[in-house]
N, C-alpha and C positions, 0 to 999 in steps of 0.2 A: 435403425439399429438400437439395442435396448442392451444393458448394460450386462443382462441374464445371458443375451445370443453371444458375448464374446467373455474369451479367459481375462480376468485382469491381472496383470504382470506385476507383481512388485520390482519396482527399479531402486527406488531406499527404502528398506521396510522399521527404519527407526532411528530416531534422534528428535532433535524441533522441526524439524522439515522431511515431512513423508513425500514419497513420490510413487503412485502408478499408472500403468498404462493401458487403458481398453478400448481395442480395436485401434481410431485414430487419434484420440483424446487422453494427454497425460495430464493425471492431475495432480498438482502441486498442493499440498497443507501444513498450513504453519500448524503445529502440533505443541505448544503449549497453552492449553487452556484453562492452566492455571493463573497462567496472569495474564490473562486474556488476550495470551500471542503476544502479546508486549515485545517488543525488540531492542535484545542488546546486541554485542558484537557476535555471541557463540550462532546467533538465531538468525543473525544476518551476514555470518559465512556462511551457514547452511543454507539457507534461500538462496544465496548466487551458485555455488555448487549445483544444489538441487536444477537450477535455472539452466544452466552450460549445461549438466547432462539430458536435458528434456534439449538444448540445441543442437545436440551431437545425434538426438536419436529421430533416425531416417522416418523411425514409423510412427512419431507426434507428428498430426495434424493440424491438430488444434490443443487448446494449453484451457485447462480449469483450472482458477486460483482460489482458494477456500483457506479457512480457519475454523480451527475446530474449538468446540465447546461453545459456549452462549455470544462470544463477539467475534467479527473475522478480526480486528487486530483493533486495540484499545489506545496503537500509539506506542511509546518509548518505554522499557520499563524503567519507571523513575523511581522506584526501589535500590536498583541496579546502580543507576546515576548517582544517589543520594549517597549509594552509601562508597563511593569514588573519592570525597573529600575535595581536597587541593586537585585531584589527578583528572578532576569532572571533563574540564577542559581539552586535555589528551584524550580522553578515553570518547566521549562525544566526535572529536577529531575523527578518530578511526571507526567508531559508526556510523557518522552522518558517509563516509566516506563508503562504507558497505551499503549502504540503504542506497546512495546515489546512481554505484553500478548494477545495484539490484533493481529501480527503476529504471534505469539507461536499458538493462537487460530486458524486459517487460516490451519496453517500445521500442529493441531494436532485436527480438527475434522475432522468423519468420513468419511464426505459426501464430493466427490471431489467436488472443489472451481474452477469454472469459472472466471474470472476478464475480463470485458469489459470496454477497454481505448480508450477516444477519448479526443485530445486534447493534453493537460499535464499532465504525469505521472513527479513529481517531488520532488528534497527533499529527505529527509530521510523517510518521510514520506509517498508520493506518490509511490517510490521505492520500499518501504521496503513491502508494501501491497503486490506490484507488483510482488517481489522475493518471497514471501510467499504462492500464489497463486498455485493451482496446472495444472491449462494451462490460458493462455492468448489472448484474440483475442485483437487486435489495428486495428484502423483505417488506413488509409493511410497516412493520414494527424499526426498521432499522434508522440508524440514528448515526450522522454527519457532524464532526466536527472539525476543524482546523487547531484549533486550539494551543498554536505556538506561544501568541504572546500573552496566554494566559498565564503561561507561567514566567514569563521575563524571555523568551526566547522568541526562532525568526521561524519560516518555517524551510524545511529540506526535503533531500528526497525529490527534486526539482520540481515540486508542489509552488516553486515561487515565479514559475512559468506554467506549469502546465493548468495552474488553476484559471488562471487568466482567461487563457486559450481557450478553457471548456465553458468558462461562466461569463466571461468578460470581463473587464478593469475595474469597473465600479463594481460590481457582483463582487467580486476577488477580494476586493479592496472593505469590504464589507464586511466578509467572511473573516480575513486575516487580521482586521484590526479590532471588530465587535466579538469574535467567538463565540457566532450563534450556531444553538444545535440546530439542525437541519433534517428535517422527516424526510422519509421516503418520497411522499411527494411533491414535496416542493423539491429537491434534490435530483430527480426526474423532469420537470418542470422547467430548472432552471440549466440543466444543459451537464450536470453534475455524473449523474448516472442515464444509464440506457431505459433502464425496464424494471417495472415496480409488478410484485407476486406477493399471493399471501405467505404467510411465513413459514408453512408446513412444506411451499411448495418451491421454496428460493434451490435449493440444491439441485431438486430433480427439474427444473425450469434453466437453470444454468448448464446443469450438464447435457441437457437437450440442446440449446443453443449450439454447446461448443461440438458434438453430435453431426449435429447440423452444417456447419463449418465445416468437421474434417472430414465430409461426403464432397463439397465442392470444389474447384478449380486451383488447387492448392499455391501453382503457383502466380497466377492470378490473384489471389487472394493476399499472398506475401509481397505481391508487388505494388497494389494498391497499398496495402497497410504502412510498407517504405516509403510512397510519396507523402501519405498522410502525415508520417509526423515527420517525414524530411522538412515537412512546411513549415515548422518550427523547430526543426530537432536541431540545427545549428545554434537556433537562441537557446536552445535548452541546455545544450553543450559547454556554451561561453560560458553563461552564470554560474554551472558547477561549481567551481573552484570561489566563486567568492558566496557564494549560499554557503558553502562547507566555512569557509574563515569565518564568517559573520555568525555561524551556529557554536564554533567553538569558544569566540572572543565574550560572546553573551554568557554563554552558561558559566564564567567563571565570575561573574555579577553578582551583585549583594540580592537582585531583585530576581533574578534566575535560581538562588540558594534557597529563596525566601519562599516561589512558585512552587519549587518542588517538595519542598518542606511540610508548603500546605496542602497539594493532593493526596502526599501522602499523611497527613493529620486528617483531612477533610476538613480543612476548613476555609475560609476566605483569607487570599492573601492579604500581605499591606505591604504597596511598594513603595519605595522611597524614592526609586528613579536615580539612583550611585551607581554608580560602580562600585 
């Protein structure tokens, strides 16, 4: 099936999160690429919304997750953050707390979840999609980070299980305390991502995939996909609520203030290690 032989539905035809539907494949896009998807609270109620309506709707089969513009998601927008003050603390609260059910929602609807990455997957944010996802295609050009404690923070979005689980403890442990960028394929290599395309061809590679998927054994497919992260989704579950404190209690840190201050300066932080 080819995207030409069916109508595509618009199901949200605007806001930060587009949604539609062709044939058995809804495809979900964070839509601001201006700040390269960046996620605050407005962008991560629309993603769960967008999410629930692709759960309620009988005729997704399979689920494509995309970003649009040059990154699928850059991470948090720490513009957004920065410019919160004293309130950083709350307001992180109730996003770390959106991004969390929006990951929970990823690996616990029925319909397998494609993610198609080109550019920057980044952040707690961009990561945490990414770990949540049930296969991934990246670009060649595309580029992996974690990058919590770069800036004085932990990571969320349940990225502080599920990276484990896809790379391993030392892999994980690597990743989360060095904040190395990560190419396509070592990223592929290391158990990160599925399936490495050249860069012209990540979209129409991803939507083939999920294509693919919603022609097969649907409910077969959704039951498999619930043992697979049953087999950690309980541990995934517990830590919620203290990944979400531990992200709140940080970002009100002199060295969390100082992280964000500098990406958005561009320049190298200097931590002090205070509170």
């Amino acid at each position: 099936m080819t995207e030409t032989e069916v109508q595509t539905e618009a199901l949200i035809a605007e806001g930060p999160v587009l949604v539609d539907l062709t044939g058995g494949v809804a495809h979900v896009r964070l839509n601001s690429p201006e700040s390269s998807n960046g996620l605050d609270v407005p962008m991560l109620r629309a993603l769960y919304e967008a999410l629930m309506l692709v759960h309620g709707e009988r005729r997704a089969r399979a689920v494509l997750l995309s970003g649009e513009g040059r990154h699928f998601c850059a991470g948090g927008n720490v513009k957004v953050f920065a410019s919160k003050g004293d309130g950083l603390p709350d307001y992180l609260r109730e996003a770390t707390s959106w991004l969390q059910v929006c990951s929970g929602a990823l690996m616990r609807l029925q319909a397998p979840v494609v993610c198609a990455v080109q550019g920057f997957a980044a952040g707690g944010g961009g990561m945490g999609l990414v770990c949540a996802s049930d296969l991934v295609v990246a670009g060649r050009s595309a580029k992996f980070m974690l990058g919590a404690t770069r800036v004085g923070m932990a990571p969320d979005g349940g990225g502080s299980v599920t990276l484990s689980a896809l790379v391993g403890l030392r892999k994980a442990m690597e990743i989360a305390l060095t904040n190395p960028t990560i190419d396509a394929e070592e990223a592929v290599r290391i158990g990160l991502i599925t399936r490495v395309v050249e860069d012209d061809e990540v979209h129409a590679a991803a939507r083939a995939l999920a294509e693919e998927l919603a022609q097969g054994p649907t409910l077969a497919l959704a039951a498999t996909k619930r043992l697979l992260w049953d087999g950690l989704g309980s541990t995934v579950e517990a830590r919620l609520p203290e990944e979400a404190r531990t992200v709140s209690e940080l970002s009100g840190t002199a060295d969390a203030l100082e992280g964000l201050a500098a990406v958005i300066e561009r320049r190298p932080p200097t931590f002090t290690g205070q509170a």
